[in-house]
KOLMIDO-197357 format. One record per residue (C-alpha): residue in three letters; chain; x, y, z negated. Coordinates in Angstrom, 1 decimal. Each point is the difference from the previous one (the first is absolute). Layout:
N
PT, ala, A, X, Y, Z
...
This chain:
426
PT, unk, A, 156.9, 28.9, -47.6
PT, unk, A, -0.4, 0.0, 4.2
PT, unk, A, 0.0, -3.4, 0.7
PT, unk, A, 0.7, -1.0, 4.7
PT, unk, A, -1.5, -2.5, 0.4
PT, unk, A, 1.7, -1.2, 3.6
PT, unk, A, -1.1, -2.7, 2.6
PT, unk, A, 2.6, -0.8, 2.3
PT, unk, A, -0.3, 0.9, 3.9
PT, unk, A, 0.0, -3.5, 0.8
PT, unk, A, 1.7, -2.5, 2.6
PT, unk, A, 0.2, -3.7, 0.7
PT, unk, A, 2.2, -0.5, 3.2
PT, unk, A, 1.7, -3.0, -0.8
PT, unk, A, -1.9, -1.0, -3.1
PT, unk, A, -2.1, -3.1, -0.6
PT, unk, A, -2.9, 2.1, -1.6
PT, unk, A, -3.1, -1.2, 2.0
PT, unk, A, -2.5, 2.8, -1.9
PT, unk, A, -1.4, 2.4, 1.3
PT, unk, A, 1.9, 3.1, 1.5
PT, unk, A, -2.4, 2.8, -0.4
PT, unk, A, 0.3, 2.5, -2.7
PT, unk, A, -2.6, -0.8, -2.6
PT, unk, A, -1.4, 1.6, -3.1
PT, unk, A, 3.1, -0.4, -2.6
PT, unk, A, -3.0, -0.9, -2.7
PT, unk, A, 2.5, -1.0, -3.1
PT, unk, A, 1.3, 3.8, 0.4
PT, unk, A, -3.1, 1.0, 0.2
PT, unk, A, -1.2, -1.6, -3.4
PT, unk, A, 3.4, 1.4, -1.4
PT, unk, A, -0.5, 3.5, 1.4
PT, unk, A, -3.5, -0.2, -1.9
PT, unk, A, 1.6, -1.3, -3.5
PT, unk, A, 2.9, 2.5, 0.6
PT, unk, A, -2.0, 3.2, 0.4
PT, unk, A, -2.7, -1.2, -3.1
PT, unk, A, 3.2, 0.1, -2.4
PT, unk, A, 0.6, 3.5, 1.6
PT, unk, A, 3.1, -1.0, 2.3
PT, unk, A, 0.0, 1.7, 3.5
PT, unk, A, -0.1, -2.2, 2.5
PT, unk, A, 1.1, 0.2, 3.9
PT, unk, A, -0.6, -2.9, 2.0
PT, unk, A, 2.1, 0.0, 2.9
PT, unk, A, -1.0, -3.1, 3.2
PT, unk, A, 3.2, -0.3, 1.7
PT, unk, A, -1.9, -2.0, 2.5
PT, unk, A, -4.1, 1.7, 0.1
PT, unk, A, 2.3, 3.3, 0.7
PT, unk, A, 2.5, -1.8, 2.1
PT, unk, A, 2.5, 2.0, -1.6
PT, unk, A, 4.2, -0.6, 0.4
PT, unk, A, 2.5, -0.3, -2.8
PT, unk, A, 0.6, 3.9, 0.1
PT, unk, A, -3.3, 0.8, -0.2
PT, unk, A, -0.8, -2.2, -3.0
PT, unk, A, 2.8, 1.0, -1.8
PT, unk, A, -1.2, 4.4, 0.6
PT, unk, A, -3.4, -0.9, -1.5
PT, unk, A, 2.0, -1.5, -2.9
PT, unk, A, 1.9, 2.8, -0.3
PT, unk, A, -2.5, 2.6, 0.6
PT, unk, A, -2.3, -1.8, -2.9
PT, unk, A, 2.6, 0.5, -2.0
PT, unk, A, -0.3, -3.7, -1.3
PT, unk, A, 1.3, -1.3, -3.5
PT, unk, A, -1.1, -3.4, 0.9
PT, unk, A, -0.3, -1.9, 3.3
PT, unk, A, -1.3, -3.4, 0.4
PT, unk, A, 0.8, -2.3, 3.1
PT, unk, A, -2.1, -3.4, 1.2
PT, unk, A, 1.8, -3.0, 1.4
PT, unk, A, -3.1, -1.3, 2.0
PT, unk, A, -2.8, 2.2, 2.3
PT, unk, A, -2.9, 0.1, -2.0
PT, unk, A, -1.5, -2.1, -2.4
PT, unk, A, -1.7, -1.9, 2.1
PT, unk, A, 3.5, -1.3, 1.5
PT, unk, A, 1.7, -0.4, -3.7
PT, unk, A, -0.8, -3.8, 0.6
PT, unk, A, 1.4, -0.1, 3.1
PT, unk, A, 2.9, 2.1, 0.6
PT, unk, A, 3.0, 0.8, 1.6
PT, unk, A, 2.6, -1.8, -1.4
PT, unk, A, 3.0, 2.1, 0.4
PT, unk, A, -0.2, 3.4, -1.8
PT, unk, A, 1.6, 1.7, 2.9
PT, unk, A, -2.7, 2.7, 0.3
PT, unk, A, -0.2, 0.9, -3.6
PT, unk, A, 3.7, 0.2, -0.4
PT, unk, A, 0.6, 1.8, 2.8
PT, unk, A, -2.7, 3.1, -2.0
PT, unk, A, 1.6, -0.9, -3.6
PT, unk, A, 3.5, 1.3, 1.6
PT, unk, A, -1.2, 2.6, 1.7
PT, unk, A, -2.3, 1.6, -3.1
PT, unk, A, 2.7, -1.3, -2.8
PT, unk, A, 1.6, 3.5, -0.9
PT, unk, A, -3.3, 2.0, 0.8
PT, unk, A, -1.9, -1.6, -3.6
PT, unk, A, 1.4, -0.6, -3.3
PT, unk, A, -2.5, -2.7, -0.4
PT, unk, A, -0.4, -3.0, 3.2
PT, unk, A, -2.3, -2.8, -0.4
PT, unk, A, -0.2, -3.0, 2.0
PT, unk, A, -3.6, -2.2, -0.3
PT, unk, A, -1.2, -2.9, 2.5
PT, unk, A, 0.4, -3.7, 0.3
PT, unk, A, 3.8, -0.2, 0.0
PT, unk, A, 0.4, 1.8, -3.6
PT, unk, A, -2.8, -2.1, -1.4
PT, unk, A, 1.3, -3.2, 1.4
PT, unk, A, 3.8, 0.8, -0.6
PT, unk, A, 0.5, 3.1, -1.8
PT, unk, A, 3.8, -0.6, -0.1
PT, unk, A, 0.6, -0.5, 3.6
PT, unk, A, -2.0, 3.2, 1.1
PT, unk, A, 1.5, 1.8, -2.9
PT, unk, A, 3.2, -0.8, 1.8
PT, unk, A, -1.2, 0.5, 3.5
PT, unk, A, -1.8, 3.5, -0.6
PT, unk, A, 1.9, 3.2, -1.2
PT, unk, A, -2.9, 0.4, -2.9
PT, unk, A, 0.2, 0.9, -3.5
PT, unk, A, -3.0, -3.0, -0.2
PT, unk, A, -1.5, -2.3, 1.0
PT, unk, A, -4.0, -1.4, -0.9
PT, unk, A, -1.4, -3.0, -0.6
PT, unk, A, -3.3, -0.4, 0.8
PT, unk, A, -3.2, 2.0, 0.8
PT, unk, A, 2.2, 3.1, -0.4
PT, unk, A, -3.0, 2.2, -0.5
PT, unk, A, 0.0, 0.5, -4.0
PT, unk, A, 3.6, -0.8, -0.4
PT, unk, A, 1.0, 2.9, 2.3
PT, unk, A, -2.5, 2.4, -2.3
PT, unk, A, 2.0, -1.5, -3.0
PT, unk, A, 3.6, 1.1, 1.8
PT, unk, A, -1.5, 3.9, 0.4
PT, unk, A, -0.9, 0.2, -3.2
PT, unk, A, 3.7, -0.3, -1.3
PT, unk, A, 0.4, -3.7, -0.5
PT, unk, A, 3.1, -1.0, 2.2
PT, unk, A, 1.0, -3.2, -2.3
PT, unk, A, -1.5, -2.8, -1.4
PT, unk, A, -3.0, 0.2, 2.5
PT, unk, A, -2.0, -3.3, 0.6
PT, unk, A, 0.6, -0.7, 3.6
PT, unk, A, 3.2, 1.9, 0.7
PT, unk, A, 3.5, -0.7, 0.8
PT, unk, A, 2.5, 2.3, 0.1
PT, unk, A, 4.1, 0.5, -1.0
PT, unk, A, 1.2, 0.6, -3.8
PT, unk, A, 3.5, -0.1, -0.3
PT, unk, A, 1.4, -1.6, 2.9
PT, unk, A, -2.2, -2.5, -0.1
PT, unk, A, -3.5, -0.7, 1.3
PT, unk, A, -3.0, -0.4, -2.1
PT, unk, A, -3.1, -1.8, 0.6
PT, unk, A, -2.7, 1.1, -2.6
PT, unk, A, -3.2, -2.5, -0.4
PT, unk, A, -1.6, -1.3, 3.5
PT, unk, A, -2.4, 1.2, 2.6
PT, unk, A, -3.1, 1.6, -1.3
PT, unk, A, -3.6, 0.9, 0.5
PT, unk, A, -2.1, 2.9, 0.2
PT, unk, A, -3.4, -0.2, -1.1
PT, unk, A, -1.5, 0.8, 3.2
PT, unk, A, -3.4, -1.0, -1.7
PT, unk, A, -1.3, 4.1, -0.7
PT, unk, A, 2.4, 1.8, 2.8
PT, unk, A, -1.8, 2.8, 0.9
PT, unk, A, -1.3, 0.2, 4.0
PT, unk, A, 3.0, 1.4, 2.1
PT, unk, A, 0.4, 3.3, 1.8
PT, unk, A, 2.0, 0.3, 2.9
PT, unk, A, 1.1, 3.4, 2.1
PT, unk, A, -2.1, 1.1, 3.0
PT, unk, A, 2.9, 0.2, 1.8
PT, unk, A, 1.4, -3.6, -0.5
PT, unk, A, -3.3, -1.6, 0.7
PT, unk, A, -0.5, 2.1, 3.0
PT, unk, A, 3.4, -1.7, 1.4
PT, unk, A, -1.1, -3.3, -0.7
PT, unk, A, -1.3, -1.5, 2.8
PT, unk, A, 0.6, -3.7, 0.0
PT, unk, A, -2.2, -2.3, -1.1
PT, unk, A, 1.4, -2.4, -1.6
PT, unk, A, -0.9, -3.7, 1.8
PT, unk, A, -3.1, 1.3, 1.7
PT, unk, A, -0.6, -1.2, 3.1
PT, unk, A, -3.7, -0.2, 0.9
PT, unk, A, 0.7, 4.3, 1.2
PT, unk, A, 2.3, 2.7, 0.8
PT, unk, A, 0.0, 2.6, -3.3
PT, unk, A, -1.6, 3.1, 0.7
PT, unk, A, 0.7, 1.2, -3.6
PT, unk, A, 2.1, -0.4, -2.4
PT, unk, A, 0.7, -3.4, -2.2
PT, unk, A, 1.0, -0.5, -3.6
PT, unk, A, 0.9, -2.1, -2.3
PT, unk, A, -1.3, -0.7, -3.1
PT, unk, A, 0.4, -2.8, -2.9
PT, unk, A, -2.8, -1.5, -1.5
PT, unk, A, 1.8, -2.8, -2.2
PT, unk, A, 3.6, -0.8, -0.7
PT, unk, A, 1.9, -3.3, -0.9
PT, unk, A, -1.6, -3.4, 1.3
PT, unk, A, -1.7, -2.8, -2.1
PT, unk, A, 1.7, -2.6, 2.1
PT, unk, A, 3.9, -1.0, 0.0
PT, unk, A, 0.5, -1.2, 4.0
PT, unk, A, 3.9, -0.9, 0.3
PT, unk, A, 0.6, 2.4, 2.6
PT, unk, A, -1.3, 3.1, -1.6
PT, unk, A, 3.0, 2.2, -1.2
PT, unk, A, -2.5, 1.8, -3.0
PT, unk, A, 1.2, -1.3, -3.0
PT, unk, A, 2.3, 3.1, -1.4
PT, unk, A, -2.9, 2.3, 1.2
PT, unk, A, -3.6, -0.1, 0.5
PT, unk, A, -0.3, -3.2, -1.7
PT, unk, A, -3.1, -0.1, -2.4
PT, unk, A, -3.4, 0.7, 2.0
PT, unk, A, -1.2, 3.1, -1.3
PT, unk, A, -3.0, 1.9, 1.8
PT, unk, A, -1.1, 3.8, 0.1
PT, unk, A, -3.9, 0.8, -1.2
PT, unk, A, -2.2, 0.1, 3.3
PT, unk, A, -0.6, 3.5, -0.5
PT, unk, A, 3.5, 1.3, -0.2
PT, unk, A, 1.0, -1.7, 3.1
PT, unk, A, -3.2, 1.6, 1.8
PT, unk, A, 0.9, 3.3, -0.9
PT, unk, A, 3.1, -0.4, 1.1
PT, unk, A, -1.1, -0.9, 3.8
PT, unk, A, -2.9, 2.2, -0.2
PT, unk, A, 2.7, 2.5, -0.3
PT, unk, A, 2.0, -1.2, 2.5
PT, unk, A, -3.0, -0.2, 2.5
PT, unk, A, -1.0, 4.0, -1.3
PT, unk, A, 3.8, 0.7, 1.7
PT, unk, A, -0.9, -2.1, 3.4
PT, unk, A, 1.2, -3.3, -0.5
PT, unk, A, -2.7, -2.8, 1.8
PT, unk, A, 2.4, -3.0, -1.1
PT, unk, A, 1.6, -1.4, -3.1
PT, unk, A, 2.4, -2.7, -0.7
PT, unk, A, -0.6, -1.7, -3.4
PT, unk, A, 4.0, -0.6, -0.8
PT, unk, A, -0.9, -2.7, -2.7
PT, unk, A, 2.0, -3.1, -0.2
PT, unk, A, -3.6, -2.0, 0.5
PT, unk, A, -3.2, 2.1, 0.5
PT, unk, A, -2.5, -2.0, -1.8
PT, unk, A, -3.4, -0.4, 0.1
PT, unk, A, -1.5, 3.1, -1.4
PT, unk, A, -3.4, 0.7, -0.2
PT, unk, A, -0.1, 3.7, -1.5
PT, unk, A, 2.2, 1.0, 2.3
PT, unk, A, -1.4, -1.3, 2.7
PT, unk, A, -3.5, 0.8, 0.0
PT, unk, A, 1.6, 3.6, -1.1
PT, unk, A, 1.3, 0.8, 3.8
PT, unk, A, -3.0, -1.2, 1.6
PT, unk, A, -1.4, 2.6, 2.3
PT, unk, A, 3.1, 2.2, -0.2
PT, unk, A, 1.2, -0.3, 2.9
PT, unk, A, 3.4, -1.2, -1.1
PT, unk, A, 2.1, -2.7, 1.8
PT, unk, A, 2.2, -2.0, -2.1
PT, unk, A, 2.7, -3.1, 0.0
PT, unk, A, 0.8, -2.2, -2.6
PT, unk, A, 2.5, -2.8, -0.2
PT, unk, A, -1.7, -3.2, -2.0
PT, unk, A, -0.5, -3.8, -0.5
PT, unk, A, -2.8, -1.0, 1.8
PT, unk, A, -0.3, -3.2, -1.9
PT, unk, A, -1.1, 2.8, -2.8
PT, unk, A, -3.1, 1.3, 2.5
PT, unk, A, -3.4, -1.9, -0.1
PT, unk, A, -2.2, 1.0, 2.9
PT, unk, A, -1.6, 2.4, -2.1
PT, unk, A, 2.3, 1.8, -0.8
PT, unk, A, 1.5, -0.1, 3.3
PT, unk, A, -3.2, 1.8, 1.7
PT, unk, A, 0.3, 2.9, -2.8
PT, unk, A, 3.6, 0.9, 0.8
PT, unk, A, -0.9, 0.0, 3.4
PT, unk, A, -3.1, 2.2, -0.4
PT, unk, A, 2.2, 1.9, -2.4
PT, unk, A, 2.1, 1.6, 3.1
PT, unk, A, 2.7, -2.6, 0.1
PT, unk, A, 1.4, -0.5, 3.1
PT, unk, A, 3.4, -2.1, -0.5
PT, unk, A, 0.9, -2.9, -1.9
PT, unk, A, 2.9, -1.1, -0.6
PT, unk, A, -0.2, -3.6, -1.4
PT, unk, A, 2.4, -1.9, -1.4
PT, unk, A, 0.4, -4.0, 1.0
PT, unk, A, 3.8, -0.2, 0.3
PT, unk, A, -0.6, -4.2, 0.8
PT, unk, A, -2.5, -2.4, 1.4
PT, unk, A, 0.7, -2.6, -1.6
PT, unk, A, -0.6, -0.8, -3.7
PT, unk, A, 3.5, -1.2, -0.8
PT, unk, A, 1.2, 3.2, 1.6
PT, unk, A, -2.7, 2.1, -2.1
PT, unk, A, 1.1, -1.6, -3.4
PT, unk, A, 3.5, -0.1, 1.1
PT, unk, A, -0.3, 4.1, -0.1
PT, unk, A, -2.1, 0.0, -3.1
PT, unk, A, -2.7, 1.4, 1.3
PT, unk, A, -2.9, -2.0, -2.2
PT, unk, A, -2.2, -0.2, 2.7
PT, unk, A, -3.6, -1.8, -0.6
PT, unk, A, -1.3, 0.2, 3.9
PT, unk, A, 1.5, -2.6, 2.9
PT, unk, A, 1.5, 1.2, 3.2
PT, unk, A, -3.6, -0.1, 1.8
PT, unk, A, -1.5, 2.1, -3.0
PT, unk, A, 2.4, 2.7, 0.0
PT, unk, A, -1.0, -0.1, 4.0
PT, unk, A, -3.6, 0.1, -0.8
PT, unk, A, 0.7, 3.1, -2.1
PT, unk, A, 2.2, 1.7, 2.6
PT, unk, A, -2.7, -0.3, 2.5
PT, unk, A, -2.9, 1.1, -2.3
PT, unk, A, 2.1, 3.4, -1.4
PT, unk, A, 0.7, 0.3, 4.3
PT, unk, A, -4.1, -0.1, 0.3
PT, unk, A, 0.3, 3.3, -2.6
PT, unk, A, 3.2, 1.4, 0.8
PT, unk, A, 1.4, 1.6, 3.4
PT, unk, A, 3.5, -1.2, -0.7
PT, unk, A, 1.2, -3.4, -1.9
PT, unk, A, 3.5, -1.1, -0.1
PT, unk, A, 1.2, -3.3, -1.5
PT, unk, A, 3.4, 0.0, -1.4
PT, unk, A, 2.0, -2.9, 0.6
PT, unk, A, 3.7, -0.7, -1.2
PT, unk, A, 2.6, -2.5, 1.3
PT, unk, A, -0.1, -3.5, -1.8
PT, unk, A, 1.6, -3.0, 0.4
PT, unk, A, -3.3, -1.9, -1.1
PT, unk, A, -1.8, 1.5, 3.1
PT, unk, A, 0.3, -1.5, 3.5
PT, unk, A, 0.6, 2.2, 3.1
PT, unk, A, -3.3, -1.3, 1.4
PT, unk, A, -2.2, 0.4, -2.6
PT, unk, A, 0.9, 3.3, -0.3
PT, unk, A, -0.7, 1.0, 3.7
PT, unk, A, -3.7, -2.5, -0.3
PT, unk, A, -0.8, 2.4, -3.0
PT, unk, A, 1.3, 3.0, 1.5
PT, unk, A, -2.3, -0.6, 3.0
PT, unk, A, -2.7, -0.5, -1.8
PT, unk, A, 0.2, 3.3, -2.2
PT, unk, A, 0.7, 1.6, 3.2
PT, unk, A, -3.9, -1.3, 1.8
PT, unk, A, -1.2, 1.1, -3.2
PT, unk, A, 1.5, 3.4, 0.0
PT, unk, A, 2.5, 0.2, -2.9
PT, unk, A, 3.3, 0.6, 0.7
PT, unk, A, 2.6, -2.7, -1.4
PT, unk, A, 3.5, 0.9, 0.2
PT, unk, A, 2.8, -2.2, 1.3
PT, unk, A, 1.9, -1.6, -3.6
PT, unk, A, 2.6, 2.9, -0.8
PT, unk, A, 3.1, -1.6, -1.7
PT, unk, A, 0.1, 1.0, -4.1
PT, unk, A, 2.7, 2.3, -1.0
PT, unk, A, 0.8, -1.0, -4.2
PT, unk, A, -0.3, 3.0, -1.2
PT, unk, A, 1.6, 0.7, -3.6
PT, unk, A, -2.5, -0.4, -2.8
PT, unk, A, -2.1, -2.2, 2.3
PT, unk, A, -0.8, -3.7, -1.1
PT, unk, A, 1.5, -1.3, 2.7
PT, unk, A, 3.9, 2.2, -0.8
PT, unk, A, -0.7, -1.8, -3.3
PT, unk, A, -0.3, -3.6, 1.8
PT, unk, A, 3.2, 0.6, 1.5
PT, unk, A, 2.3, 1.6, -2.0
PT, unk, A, -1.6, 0.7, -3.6
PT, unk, A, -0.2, 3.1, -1.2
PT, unk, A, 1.2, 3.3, 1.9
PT, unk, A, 3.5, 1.1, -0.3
PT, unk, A, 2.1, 2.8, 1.3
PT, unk, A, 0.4, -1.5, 3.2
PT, unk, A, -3.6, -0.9, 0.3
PT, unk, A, -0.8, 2.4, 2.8
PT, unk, A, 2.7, -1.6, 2.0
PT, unk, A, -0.4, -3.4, -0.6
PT, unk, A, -4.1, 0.3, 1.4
PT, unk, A, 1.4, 1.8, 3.2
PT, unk, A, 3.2, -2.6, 1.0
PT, unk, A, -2.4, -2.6, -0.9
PT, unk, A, -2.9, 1.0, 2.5
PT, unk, A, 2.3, 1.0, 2.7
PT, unk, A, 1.2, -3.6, 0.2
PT, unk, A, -3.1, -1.6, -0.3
PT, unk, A, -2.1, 1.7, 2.9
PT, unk, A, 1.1, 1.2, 3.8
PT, unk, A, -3.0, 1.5, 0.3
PT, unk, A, -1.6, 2.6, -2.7
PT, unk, A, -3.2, 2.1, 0.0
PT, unk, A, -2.1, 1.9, 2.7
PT, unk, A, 1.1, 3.5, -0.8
PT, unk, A, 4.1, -0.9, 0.7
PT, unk, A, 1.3, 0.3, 3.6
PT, unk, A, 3.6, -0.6, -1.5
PT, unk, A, 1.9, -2.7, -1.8
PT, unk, A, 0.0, 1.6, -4.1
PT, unk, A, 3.8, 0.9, -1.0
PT, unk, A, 1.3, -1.3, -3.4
PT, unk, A, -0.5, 2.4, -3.2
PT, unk, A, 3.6, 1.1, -0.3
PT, unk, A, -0.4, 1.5, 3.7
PT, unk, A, -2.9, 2.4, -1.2
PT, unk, A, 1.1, 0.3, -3.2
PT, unk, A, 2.4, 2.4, -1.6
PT, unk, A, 2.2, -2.1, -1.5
PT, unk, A, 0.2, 1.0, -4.1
């Protein structure tokens, strides 16, 4: 079977998604692409947005590959599946626009895993995925189009919902391969700021799924359990990358922890790398290896400073407010750039905040001013407010944080418009 494997060209005027905008390494294709082409499936990845291509010139390479199967994501990379766009504007606009070119279209991402029916409805697909997509969409190639684990789809009028979300393995996936071409247009770095790129970046994922269950974290219909690659594999894998010119890699992993054999693996490679992490999971230690290691941005976690705020997020955090300072300041003594996430909370005052702030800032680390929460669907916090997702679920997240905050994140000049202007309405 030739199985497209399409990431939309994307864009986010009027959208609340604060992520990232540059194209990034689509890594749950390219784990599919790899399971694909081992059961003798050919595969054709085509990046919508690495290529910068249009609508029309998706839909030729479609054509031209002569595609029995396409497959379409609802969010910009795994690394964003967390945190995505919550209208499916984008990906509808490519379901509608490839629909007659394939007799089989595919919809994976967030939206499908955390309400199948809705995106069902919303996307032009034959179906939808629940889950890490990766061995499901292997499963669909090989002939299976019902009763799947993880798949939703129509039978007679009506829609079916078969099992939950699932999980790959992850644990033995082989060390990825990547075209010279895409990784020659990659240039951003993803959250590096201690130097302008003169080369390439990646991305690469070390481990998958978290051990922790913080309210705000929308991972619970994918990349749930912690499950981590074997050292080696994962060093091949950016040894690779490095062979094709890349100086910096962004470890995508919900939390990057402490890792020893990894670690002491890029030492002396000349390799620069991010990771997003705890630092309350750091000792000093280990804080001077990752350093020495080649990393040169943290991205830390806090979210509150004050321990009512902390437990009110669930974040089962052992150190006080002045430790997790300590910390900061010790991994800033290692590392070029150290940012300090902080999120709005009614249990933290204004000037607290900007006392702490001002001290991270003599110290070097970077601490952001609190950004408001957005309840995502299949976050604890949806699940405070209004139980368990429903069709409407998407909807209900957006009106609700539209009303609550005037003012939103960073990367959005514009007040965000409501769903149902982005959206194709079903």
């Amino acid at each position: 079977m030739k199985v497209a494997l399409i990431n939309p060209n994307w864009r986010f005027d009027g959208s609340i998604y604060f992520g990232c905008r540059s194209p990034h390494l689509p890594i749950e294709y390219g784990v599919s692409a790899q399971l694909l082409e081992d059961a003798g499936h050919s595969v054709r990845l085509i990046d919508g947005q690495m290529f910068d291509l249009s609508l029309a010139d998706i839909a030729a390479e479609v054509r031209a590959f002569r595609a029995d199967m396409a497959v379409i994501t609802t969010a910009p990379s795994y690394l964003f599946w967390r945190c995505a766009p919550p209208e499916l504007r984008v990906p509808q606009e490519l379901a509608f626009h490839v629909r007659d070119l394939v007799p089989v279209l595919v919809a994976v991402g967030p939206h499908g895993s955390t309400t199948p029916r809705a995106a069902l409805r919303k996307l032009p697909v034959d179906m939808v995925v629940m889950g890490e997509c990766e061995e499901t969409l292997a499963r669909i190639a090989g002939g299976e189009r019902r009763n799947v684990p993880g798949t939703c789809y129509r039978e007679g009028g009506e829609i079916r919902v078969v099992g939950g979300p699932q999980a790959a393995r992850f644990v033995d996936q082989k060390p990825l391969a990547w075209s010279d071409e895409m990784i020659a247009r990659h240039g951003h770095h993803h959250h590096r700021f201690d130097a302008e790129p003169k080369a390439p970046g990646a991305e690469v994922e070390a481990s998958r799924g978290c051990p922790y269950h913080c309210t705000f974290c929308a991972k619970e219909n994918f990349r749930d359990d912690y499950r981590r690659r074997p050292a080696d594999g994962v060093l091949e894998e950016i040894f690779r990358l490095q062979a094709q010119g890349v100086e910096y890699v962004y470890f995508i992993d919900e939390i990057f922890l402490p890792n020893a054999p990894l670690l002491e693996g890029l030492i002396g490679r000349g390799l620069r790398f991010g990771v997003q992490t705890r630092i309350d999971l750091w000792k000093p230690e280990m804080l001077e290896l990752l350093g020495r290691s080649g990393c040169v941005s943290v991205e830390a976690g806090v979210e509150s400073l004050s321990p009512e705020g902390r437990q009110a997020l669930d974040k089962r955090c052992k150190l006080s407010t002045d430790e997790l300072a300590d910390r900061l300041t010790i991994a800033k003594s290692h590392i070029p750039f150290v940012q300090a996430n902080l999120i709005e909370m009614p249990h933290d005052e204004d000037e607290q905040v900007q006392r702490w702030r001002d001290r991270m800032r003599e110290a070097g680390v970077w601490a952001n001013d609190p950004v408001p929460l957005f309840p995502y669907p299949g976050s604890p916090d949806y699940g405070r407010l209004w139980g368990l997702p429903d069709d409407t679920a998407w909807e209900r997240a957006h009106e609700h944080y539209l009303a609550q905050f005037a003012s939103f994140s960073d990367v959005q000049d514009e007040r965000p418009r409501r769903l149902y202007e982005l959206e194709r309405q079903p």
